[in-house]
Structure formats: C-alpha cells, structure tokens
TORVEX-375333 format. One line per 8 residues: number of its first residue (from 1); their letters; for each residue x, y, z of N, C-alpha, C. Coordinates in Angstrom, 1 decimal, padded with zeros to 4 digits. Atoms other than C-alpha are relative to their C-alpha. Layout:
! TORVEX-375333
NUM> a> X/Y/Z/X/Y/Z/X/Y/Z ~ ...
***
This chain:
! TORVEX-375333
1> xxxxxxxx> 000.2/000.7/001.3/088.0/091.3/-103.2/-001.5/-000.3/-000.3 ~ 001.5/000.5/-000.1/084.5/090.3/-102.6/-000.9/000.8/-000.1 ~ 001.1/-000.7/000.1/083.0/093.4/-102.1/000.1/000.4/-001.5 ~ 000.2/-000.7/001.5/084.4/094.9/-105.6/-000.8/-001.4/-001.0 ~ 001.3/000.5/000.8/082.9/092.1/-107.2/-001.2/-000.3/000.0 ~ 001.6/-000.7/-000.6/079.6/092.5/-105.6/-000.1/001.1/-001.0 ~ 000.1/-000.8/000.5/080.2/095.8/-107.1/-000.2/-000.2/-001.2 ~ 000.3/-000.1/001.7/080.8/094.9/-110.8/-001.3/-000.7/-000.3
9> xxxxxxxx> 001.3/000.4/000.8/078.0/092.5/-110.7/-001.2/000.8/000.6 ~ 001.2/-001.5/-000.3/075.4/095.5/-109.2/-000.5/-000.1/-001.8 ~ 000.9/-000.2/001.4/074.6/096.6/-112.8/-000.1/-001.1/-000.9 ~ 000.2/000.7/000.5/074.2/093.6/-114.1/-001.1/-000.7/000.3 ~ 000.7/000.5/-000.6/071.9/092.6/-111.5/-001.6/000.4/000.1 ~ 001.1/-002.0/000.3/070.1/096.1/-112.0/-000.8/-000.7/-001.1 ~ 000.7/000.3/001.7/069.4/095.1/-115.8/-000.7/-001.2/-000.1 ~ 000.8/000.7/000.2/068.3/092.0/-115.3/-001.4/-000.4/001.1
17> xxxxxxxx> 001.4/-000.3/-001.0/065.5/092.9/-112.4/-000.2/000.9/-001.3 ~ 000.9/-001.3/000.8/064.5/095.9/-114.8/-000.7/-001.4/-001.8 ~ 000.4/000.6/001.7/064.3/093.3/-118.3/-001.2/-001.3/000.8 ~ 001.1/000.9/-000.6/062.0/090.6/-115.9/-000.9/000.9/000.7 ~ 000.8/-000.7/-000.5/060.2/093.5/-114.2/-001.0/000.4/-001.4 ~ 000.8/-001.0/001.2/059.4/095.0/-117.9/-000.8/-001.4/-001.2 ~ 000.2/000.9/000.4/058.6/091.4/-119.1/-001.8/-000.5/000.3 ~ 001.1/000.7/-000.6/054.8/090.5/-119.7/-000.5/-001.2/-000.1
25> xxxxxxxx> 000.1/001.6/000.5/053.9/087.0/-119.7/-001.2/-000.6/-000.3 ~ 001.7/000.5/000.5/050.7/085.7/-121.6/000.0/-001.5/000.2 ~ 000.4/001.5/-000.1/049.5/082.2/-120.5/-001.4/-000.4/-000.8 ~ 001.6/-000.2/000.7/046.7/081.2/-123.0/-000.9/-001.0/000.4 ~ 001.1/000.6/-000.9/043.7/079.8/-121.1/-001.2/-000.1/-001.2 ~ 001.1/-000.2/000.5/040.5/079.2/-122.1/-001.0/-001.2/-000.5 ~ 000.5/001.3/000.7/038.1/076.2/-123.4/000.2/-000.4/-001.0 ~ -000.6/001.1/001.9/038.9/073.5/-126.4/-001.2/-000.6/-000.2
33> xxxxxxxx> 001.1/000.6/000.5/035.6/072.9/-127.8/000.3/-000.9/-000.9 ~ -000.3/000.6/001.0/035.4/070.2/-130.4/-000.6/000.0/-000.9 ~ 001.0/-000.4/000.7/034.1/071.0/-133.7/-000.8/-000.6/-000.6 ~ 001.1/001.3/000.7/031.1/069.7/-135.2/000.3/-000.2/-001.1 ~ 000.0/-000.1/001.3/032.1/068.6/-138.2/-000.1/-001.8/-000.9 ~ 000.4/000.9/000.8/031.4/065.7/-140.8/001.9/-001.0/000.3 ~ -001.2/000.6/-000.3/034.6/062.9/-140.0/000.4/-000.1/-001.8 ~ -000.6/000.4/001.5/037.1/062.7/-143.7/000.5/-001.6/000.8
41> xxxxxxxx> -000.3/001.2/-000.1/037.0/058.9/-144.0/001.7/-000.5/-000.2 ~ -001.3/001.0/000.5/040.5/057.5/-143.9/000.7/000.2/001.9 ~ -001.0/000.1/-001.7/043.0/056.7/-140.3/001.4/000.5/-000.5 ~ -001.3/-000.3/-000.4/045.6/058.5/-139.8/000.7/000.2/001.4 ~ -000.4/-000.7/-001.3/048.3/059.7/-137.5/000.5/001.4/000.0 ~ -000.2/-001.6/000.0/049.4/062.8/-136.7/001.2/-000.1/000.9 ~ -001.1/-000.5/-000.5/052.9/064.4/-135.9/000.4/001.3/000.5 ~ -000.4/-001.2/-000.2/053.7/067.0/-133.6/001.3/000.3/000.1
49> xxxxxxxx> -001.4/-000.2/-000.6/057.1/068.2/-133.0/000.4/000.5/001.3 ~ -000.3/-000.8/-001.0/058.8/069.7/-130.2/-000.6/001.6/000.3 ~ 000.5/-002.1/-000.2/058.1/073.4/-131.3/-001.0/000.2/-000.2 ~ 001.2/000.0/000.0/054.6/072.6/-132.0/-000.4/-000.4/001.7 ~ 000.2/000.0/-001.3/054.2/071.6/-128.5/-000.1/000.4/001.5 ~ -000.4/-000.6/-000.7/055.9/073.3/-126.6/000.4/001.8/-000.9 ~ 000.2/-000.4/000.5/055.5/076.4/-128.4/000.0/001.9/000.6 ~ -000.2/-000.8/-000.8/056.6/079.9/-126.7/000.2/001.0/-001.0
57> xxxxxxxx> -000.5/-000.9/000.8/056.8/083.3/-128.8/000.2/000.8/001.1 ~ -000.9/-000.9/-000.7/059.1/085.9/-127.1/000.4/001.3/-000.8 ~ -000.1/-000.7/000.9/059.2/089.5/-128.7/000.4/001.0/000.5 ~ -000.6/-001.3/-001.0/060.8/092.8/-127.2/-000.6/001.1/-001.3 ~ 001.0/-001.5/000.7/058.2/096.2/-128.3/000.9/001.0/000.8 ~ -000.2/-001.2/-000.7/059.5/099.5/-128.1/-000.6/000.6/001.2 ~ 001.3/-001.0/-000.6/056.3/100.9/-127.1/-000.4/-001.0/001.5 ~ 001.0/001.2/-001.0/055.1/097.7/-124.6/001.2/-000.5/000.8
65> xxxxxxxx> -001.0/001.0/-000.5/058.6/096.1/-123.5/000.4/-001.8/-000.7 ~ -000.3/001.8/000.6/058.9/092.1/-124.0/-001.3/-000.6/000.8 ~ 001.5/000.7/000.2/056.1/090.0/-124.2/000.4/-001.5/-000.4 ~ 000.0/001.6/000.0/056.3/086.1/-123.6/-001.1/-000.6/-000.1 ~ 001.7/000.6/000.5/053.0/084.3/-125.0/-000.1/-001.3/-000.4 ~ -000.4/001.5/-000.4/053.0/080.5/-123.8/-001.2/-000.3/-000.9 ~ 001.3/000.7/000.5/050.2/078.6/-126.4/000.1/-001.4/-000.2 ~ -000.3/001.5/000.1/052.1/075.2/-125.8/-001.6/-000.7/000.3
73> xxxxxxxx> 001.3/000.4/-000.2/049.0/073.9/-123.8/-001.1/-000.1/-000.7 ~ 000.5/-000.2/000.9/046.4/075.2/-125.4/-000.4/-000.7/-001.3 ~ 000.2/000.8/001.3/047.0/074.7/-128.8/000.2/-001.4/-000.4 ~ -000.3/001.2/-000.3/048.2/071.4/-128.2/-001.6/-000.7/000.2 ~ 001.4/000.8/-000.2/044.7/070.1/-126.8/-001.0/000.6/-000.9 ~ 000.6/-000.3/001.0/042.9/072.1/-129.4/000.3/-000.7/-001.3 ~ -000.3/001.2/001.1/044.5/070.1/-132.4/000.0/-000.9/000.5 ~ 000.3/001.3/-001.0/044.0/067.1/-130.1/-001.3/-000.7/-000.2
81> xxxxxxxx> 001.6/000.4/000.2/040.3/067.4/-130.2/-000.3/000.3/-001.7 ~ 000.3/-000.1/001.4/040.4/068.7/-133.8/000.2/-000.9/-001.0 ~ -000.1/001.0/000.6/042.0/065.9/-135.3/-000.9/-000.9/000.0 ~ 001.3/001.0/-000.3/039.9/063.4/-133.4/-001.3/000.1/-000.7 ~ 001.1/-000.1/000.6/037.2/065.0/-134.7/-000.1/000.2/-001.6 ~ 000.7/-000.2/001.3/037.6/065.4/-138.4/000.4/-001.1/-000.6 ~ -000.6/001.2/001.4/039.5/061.9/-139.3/-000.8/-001.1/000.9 ~ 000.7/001.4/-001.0/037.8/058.4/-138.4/000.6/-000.6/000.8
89> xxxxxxxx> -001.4/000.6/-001.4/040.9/057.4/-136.5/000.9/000.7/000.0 ~ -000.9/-000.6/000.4/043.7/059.0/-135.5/000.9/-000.9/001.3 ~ -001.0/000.0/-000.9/047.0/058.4/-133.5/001.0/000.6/000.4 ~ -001.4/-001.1/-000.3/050.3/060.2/-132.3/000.9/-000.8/-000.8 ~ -001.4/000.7/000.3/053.6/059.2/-133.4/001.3/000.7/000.3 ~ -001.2/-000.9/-000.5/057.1/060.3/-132.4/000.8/000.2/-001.2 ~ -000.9/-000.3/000.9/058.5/060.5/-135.8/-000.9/000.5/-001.2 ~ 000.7/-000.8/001.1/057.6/062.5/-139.3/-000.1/-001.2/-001.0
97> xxxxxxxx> -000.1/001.5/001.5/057.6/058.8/-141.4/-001.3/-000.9/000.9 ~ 000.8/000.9/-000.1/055.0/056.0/-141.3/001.2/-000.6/000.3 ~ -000.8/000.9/000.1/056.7/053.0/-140.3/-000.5/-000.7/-001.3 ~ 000.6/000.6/001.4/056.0/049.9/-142.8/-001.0/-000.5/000.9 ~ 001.5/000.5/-000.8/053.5/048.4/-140.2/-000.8/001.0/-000.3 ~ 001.3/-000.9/000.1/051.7/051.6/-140.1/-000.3/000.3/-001.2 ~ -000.1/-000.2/001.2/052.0/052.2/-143.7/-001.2/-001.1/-000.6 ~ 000.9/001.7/000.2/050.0/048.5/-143.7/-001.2/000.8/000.4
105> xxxxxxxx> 001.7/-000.4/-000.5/047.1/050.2/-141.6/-000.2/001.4/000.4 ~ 001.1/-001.4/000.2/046.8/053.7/-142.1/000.0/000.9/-001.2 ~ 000.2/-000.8/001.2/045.9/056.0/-144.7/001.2/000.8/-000.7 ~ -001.2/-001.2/000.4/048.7/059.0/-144.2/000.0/000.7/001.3 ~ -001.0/-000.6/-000.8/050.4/060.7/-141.9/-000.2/002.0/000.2 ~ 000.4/-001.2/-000.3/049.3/064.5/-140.7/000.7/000.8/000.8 ~ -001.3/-000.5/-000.9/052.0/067.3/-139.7/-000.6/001.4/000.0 ~ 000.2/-001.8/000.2/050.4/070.9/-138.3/001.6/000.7/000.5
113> xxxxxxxx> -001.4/-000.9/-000.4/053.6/073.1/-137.8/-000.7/001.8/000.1 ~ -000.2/-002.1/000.2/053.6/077.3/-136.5/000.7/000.3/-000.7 ~ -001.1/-000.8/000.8/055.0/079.1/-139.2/000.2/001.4/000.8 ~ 000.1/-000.9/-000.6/054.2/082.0/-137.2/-001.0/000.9/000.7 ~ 001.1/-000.6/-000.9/052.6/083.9/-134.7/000.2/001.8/000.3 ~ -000.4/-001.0/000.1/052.1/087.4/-134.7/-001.2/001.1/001.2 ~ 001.5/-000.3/-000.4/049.8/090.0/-132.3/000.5/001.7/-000.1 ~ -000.3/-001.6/000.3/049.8/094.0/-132.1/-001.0/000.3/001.4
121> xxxxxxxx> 000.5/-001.0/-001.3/048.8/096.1/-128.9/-000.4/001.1/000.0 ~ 000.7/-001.1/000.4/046.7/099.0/-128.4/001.3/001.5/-000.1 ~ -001.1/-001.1/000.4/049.9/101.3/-128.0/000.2/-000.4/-001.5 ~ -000.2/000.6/001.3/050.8/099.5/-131.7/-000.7/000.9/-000.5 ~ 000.9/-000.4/001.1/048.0/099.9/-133.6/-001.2/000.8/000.3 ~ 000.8/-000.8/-000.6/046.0/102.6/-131.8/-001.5/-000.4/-000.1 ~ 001.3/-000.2/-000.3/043.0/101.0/-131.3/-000.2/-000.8/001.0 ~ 000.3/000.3/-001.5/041.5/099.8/-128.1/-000.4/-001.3/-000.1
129> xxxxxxxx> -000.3/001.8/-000.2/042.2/096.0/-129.0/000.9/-000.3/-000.1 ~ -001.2/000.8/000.0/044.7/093.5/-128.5/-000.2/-000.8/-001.5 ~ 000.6/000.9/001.0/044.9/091.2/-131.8/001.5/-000.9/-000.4 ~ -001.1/000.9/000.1/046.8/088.2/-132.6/-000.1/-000.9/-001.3 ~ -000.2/000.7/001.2/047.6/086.0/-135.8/000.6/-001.2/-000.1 ~ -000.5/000.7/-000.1/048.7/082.7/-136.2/000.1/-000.7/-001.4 ~ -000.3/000.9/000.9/050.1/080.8/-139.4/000.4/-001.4/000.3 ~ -000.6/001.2/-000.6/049.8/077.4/-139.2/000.1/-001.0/-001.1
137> xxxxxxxx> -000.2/000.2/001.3/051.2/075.1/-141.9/-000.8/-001.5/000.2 ~ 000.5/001.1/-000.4/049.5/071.6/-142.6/000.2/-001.2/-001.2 ~ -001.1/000.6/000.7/051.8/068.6/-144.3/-001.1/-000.9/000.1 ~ 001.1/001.4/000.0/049.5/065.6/-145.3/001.0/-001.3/-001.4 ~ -000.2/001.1/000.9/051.3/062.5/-146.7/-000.5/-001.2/-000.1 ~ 000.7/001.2/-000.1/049.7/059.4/-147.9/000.7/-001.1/000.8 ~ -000.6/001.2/-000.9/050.3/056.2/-146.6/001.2/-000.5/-000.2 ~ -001.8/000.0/000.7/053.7/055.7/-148.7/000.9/001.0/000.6
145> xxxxxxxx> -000.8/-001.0/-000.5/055.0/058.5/-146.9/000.1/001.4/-001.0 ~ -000.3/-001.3/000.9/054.6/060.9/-150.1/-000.9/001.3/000.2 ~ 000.7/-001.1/-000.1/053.5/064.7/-149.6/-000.9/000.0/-001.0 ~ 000.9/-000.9/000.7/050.4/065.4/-151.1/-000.7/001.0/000.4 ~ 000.3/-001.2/-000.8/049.0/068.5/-149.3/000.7/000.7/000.8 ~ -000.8/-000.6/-001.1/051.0/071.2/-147.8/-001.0/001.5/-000.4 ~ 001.0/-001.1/-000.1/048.5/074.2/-146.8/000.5/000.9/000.9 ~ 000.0/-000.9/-000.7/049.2/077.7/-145.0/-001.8/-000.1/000.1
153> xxxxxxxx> 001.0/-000.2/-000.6/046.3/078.3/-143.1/-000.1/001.1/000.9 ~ -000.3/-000.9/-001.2/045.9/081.7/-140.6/-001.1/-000.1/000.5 ~ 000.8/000.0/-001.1/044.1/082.1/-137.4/-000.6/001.3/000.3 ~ 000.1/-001.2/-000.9/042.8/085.4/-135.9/-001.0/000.3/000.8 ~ 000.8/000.1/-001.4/041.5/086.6/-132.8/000.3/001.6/000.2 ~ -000.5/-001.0/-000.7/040.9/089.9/-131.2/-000.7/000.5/001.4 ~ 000.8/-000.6/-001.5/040.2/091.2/-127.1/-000.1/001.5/000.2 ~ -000.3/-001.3/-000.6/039.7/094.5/-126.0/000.8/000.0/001.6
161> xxxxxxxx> -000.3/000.0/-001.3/041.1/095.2/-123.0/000.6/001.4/000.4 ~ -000.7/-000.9/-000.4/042.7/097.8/-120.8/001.9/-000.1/000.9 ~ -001.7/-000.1/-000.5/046.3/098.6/-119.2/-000.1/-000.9/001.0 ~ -000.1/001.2/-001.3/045.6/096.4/-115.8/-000.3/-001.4/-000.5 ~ 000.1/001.7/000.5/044.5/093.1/-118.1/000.6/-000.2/-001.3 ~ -000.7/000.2/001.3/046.8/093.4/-121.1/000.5/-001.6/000.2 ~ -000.1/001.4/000.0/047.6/089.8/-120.1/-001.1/-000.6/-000.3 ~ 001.3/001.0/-000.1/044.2/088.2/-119.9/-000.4/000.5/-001.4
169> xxxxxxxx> 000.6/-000.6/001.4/043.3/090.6/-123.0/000.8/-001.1/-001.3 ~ -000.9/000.7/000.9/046.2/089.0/-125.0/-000.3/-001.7/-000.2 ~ 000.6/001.9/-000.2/045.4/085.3/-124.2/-000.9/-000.4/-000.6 ~ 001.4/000.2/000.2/042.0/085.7/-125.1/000.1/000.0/-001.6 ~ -000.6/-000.3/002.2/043.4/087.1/-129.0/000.3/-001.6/-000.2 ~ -000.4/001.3/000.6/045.3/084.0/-129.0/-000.6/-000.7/000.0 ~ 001.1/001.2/-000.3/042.7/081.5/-128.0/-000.6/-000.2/-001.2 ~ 001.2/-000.2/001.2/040.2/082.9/-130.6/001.2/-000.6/-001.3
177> xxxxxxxx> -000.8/000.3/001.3/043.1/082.6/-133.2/-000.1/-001.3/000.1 ~ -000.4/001.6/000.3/044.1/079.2/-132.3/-001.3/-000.8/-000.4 ~ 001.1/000.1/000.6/040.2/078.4/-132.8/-000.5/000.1/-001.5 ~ 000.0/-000.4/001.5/039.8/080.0/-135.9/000.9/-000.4/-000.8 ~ -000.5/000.9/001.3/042.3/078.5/-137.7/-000.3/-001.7/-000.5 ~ 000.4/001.3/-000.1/041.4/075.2/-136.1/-001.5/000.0/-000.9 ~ 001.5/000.4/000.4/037.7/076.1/-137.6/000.4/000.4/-001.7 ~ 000.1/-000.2/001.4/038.9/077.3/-140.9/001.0/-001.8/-000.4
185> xxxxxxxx> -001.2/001.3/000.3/041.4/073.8/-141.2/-001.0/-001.1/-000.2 ~ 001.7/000.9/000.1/037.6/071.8/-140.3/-000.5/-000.2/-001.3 ~ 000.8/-000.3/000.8/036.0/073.6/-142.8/000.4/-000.1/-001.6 ~ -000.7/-000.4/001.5/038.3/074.0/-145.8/000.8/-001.1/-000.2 ~ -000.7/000.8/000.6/040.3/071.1/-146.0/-000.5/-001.1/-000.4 ~ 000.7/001.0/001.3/038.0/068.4/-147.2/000.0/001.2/-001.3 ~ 000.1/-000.4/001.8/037.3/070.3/-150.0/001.2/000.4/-001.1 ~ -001.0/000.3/001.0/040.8/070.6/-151.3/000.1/-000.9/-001.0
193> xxxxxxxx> -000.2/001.6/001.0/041.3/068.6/-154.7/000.6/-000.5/000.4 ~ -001.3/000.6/-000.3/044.6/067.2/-153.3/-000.7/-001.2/001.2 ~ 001.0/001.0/-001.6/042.2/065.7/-150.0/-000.6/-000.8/-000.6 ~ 000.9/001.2/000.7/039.7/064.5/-152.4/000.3/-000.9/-000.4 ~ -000.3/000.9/000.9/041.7/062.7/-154.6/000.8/-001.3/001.3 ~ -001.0/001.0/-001.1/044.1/061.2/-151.7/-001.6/-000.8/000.8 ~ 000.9/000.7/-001.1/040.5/059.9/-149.6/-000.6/-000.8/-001.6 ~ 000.5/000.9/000.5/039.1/058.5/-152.7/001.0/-001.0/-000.3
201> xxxxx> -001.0/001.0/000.0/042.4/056.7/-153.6/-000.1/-000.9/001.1 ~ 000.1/000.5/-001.1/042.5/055.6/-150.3/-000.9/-001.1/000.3 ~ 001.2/000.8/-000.2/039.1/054.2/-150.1/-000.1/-000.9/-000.9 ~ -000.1/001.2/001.2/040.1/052.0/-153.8/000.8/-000.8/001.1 ~ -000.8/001.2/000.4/042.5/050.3/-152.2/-000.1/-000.8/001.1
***
C-alpha cells in the first residue's frame, strides 16, 4: 500500500522539483539614497498597506519560465527616506483614516499604492537588456480625511546583463525603477495645482 502511493505521488513530486528548479528569484538590493529636494511645508502621515510592503510579483514566461521579483524591502525604505524628505514631518499609521486627534495636528494623510509592476527579458524583447516598470499610485487626503490628489506615477529602470546574472541584472532594473519614480514623485508633485491649493489652505488655517 505504501509503496503504490509513493508511486502516485512520483509525478507530482517530479513537477514540483522541475516548477522550483525552473523558478528565478529576484531579490532587489541596492542603495536608498535620499533625495535632495526642497521639504512641501505641511505634516503628515503616511499609509502603507500590507501589499505595499510586502510586495512580491510572481509571473510564469514562456520563453524564461517563472520569475519571483521580491521589492518588499527595498521599496519600503526608499519611500521611507522619500517621504521624510519631501514633507516637514511625517509619521506611519496603521489605518487609511486620520483619527480626530490627528486630524487636530496634521495636515493630510499620504497613501503610495503598486498598481503595477511590469519587466521584459532579453529573450522578450530581443535586446541585450533586462527592463522593468513600475506604476505607483499616490492618494493624498487633507486633514478631514477628504481625497484631494490621486496621481499615477511610473518608474523605469534598465540592466544589461547576461544568462549567468539574469538575477542581479533584473534587481538592478528594479532598483532604478523604484528610484525613478521615487525621483519623478520629488519632482512633480509640488507643482500639482491640487498640492498647491491643499499646502496653501493648509498653511491659512
């Protein structure tokens, strides 16, 4: 009895050594500079969620196999130092609402979310780079809790690399992405009207 079912689970055991053998796993490394940039006067907090955090995309390629590309870390301490650096104060919070105390002493409330992450491989797109994409959305409500700002924002990054470091090549795409959007998010969102008007309100009252 024991050995036939040994037996039935054989090819089951088969398929799932061949789908973790054919599995590559990108860990995204790399430095979180902070950017130089002018602070937008007002305090806020900032909300991440679960899937902003912990943040894993998982994709099965014809051409490549399956591809797991961890940027929880990462991007986590890159919006970390980013925020710090472009609002005069910031905090965490575990929920998407001001309370009424905080409502009393901060401006508005700041939510980046992945809408999506996208990359392509040199088998892909025949050229002798890895390249990666990231949409990241960015929810800004005032201190009442009301949306005033919801912005798409994209990232991108690209590595060269060859067949022995398609991991380290891929990482490196992502990094740059997660950067680049963090530097275009710096750069472009003071100057939204929606920003302006919410930091001068802000600063009347």
């Amino acid at each position: 009895m024991e050995s036939r079912l040994m037996k039935s689970l054989m090819p089951v055991l088969v398929i799932a050594l061949l789908l973790s053998a054919c599995t590559t796993n990108v860990l995204v490394e790399g430095s979180v500079p902070t950017p130089l940039v002018s602070k937008i006067p007002v305090n806020v907090a900032v909300y991440y969620d679960e899937s902003f955090k912990s943040f894993v995309h998982t994709e099965a390629i014809k051409e490549d196999g399956t591809w797991k590309i961890d940027l929880s870390e990462q991007n986590l301490s890159f919006f970390r130092n980013l925020t710090s650096s472009l609002f005069e104060s910031v905090i965490e919070i575990d929920t998407p609402e001001l309370s009424e105390e905080q409502q009393a002493n901060l401006d508005g409330l700041v939510i980046p979310k992945i809408e999506k992450y996208g990359f392509l491989t040199p088998n892909i797109s025949g050229l002798k780079f890895f390249s990666a994409s990231i949409h990241y959305r960015i929810t800004i409500m005032n201190h009442a809790n009301k949306k005033i700002a919801d912005y798409i924002v994209v990232g991108y990054g690209k590595s060269e690399g060859g067949a022995f470091d398609s991991s380290k090549a891929l990482g490196k795409a992502t990094m740059l992405a997660i950067r680049d959007g963090g530097t275009r998010i710096a750069t472009e969102l003071r100057e939204q009207p929606a920003i302006v008007a919410w930091v001068s309100e802000e600063s009347s009252i």
